[in-house]
Each structure stands twice: as structure tokens, then as C-alpha cells.
N, C-alpha and C positions, 0 to 999 in steps of 0.2 A: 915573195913579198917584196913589194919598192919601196926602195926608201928615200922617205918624204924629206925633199927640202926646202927651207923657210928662208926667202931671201928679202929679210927686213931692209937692205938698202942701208945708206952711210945715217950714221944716227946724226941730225940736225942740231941738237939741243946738247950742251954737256947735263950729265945727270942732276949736280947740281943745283942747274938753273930751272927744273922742274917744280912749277906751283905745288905746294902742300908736301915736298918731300922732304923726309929729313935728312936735316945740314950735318955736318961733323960735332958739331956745338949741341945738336940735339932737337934748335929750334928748327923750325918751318921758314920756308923760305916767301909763307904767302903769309902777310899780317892776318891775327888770330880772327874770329867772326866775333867770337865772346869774348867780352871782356876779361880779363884775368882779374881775379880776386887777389886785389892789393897785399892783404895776410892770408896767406895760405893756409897757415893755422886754425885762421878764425874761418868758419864757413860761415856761408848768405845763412843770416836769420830769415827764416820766412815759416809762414806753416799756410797750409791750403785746407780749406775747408766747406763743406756743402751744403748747403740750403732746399728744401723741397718743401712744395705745395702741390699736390695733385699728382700731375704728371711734369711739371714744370721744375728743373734740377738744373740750381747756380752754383757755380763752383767758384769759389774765391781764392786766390793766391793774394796771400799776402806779407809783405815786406819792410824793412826799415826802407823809409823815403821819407818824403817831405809832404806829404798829405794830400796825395793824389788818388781819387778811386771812381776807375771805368770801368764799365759796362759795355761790353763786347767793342771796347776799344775806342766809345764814345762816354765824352766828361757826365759824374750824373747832373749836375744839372739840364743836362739836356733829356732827362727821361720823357719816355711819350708814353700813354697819355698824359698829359701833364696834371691833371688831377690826382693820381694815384704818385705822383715825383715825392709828396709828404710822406708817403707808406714807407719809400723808400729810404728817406733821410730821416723816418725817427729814430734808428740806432743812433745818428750822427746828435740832431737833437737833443735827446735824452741824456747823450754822455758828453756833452761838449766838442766843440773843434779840435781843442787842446789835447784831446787824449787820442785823435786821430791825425794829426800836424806830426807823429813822428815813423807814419806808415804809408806804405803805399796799398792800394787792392785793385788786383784786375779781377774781373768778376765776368766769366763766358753763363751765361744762360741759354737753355734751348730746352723744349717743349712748354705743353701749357698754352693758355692765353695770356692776354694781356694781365688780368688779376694775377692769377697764378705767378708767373715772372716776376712778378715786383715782390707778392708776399715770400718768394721762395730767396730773392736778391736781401731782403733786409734780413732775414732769419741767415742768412750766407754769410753777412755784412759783419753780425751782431756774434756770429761763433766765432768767426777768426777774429775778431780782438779779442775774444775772451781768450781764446787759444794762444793768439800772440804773449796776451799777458801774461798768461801761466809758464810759458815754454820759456821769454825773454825779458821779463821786467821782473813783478814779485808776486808774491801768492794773496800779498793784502789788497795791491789795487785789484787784481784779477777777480777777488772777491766783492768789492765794491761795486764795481762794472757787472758782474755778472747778477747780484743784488738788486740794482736799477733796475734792468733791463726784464727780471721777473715779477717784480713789484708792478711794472707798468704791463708789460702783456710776456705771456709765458711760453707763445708761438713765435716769440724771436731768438727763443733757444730751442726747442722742444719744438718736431715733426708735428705734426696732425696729420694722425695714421689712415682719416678717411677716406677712401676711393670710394670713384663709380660702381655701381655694382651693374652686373651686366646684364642685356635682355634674354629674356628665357623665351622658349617659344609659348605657343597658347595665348598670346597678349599683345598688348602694342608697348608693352617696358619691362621692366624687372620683379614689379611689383601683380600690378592691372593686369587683370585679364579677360580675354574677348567676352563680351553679353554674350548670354544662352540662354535658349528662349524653351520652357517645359512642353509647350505646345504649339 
């Protein structure tokens, strides 16, 4: 059996001076990517929550901010189609700016079409403040908001469970099936 030798060569670098290794101190010697939470104590308020219509599933993270909420990384008033932009701001609507001016919501959507997506983003929209309020503010307004929002329509909290149902053979759909002729 030989024995294998490894000849790394004079090491260039003192250990050290190596990005992301830790110092004597503990810290890193390559400034953090993520911000460091000011009170360590207190963690990021946020809560994330989900929205569906069909096949179409928004997923909202949301946060204490200054009343910013996009849509796969674009502002919503830029939603497209722009006819369907009001489906999307009636949670904001209905409860005022005021109660939104103290959060932020990134909102990723994917599947669906265009209806789908927006009714799945405002039922997304419309759970994470309820959620935020319950989890970080108080159990009265969280009631109040949650109050509105059912009074006015009850698919901004509450799924609608309907799917496609699928084609079977013997037909041209789900339902229909081929004419047959007795003679």
C-alpha cells in the first residue's frame, strides 16, 4: 500500500483573513448578508399566510413596515389585468390604508389564470392582517377587521372548495357523453 502525499504548497492567505471564517471575537470576517435584528430578544413580527382559488395559490409574508405590498416583487398598483387591480385592493378598501400603513406584504403567486391569481392574492391579502392582528396588535381590532371583511364577501377569508372535475372517457367532458344512435 503507498502512501499518499498531499502537497498543498505555502498557504497564501493567513487563516484569518479568510471571507466568512470565524475571527477570535466570534464574528466573520465578511460583513453579514442579513441584517441583524437590532433586539435580539424581540424577533421579526411577521406571520405568512395563503390564499387559493382553483389551482392558483398566493402566499403572503407579512411584516411590521411602512405599508408596502407586492406582488411577485412588483408594486400592486401595477396589477395587470387592470380591470380585475379593484378585486385586488378591496381588502385594502374595505379596511382602510390606516390599518395597512403599519405592514408590509410580499405576496409570490403561481398557478391559475389571471382571475384565479387575483381572487387567490386578495383572500392571501385579507388572512394575513387578520392573522397579523391576532398574533401582534389585539384580539378587538382583529375582530373588527375580520367582521368587515365577512360582512362584505366571505371568500376573502374562507377557500372555495370547488375544482374542475375531470374528463371521463365515453364523452367529450366530465359530464356529456357521446350520442348513440339505437339504429
Amino acid at each position: 500500500m503507498a502512501l499518499v502525499e498531499f502537497n498543498m504548497g505555502p498557504i497564501s492567505k493567513p487563516l484569518h483573513s479568510v471571507p466568512g471564517r470565524p475571527t477570535a471575537m466570534g464574528v466573520t470576517s465578511q460583513p453579514s448578508i442579513c441584517p441583524l435584528n437590532p433586539n435580539p430578544l424581540m424577533p421579526h413580527e411577521s406571520v405568512q399566510c395563503f390564499g387559493r382559488k382553483k389551482t392558483a395559490v398566493a402566499v403572503t409574508y407579512c411584516k411590521r413596515g411602512r405599508g408596502l405590498i407586492k406582488i411577485n416583487g412588483c408594486p400592486i398598483e401595477l396589477v395587470e389585468p387592470e380591470i380585475l387591480r379593484f378585486k385586488a385592493y378591496e381588502p385594502i378598501l374595505l379596511l382602510g390604508r390606516h390599518r395597512f400603513a403599519g405592514v408590509d406584504m410580499r405576496i409570490r403567486v403561481k398557478g391559475g389564470g389571471h382571475t384565479s391569481q387575483i381572487y387567490a392574492i386578495r383572500q392571501s391579502i385579507a388572512k394575513a392582517l387578520v392573522a397579523f392582528y391576532q398574533k401582534y396588535v389585539d384580539e378587538q381590532s382583529k375582530k373588527e377587521i375580520k367582521d368587515i371583511l365577512v360582512r362584505y364577501d366571505r371568500t376573502l377569508l374562507v377557500a372555495d372548495p370547488r375544482r374542475c372535475e375531470p374528463k371521463k372517457f365515453g364523452g367529450r367532458g366530465a359530464r356529456a357523453r357521446f350520442q348513440k344512435s339505437y339504429r
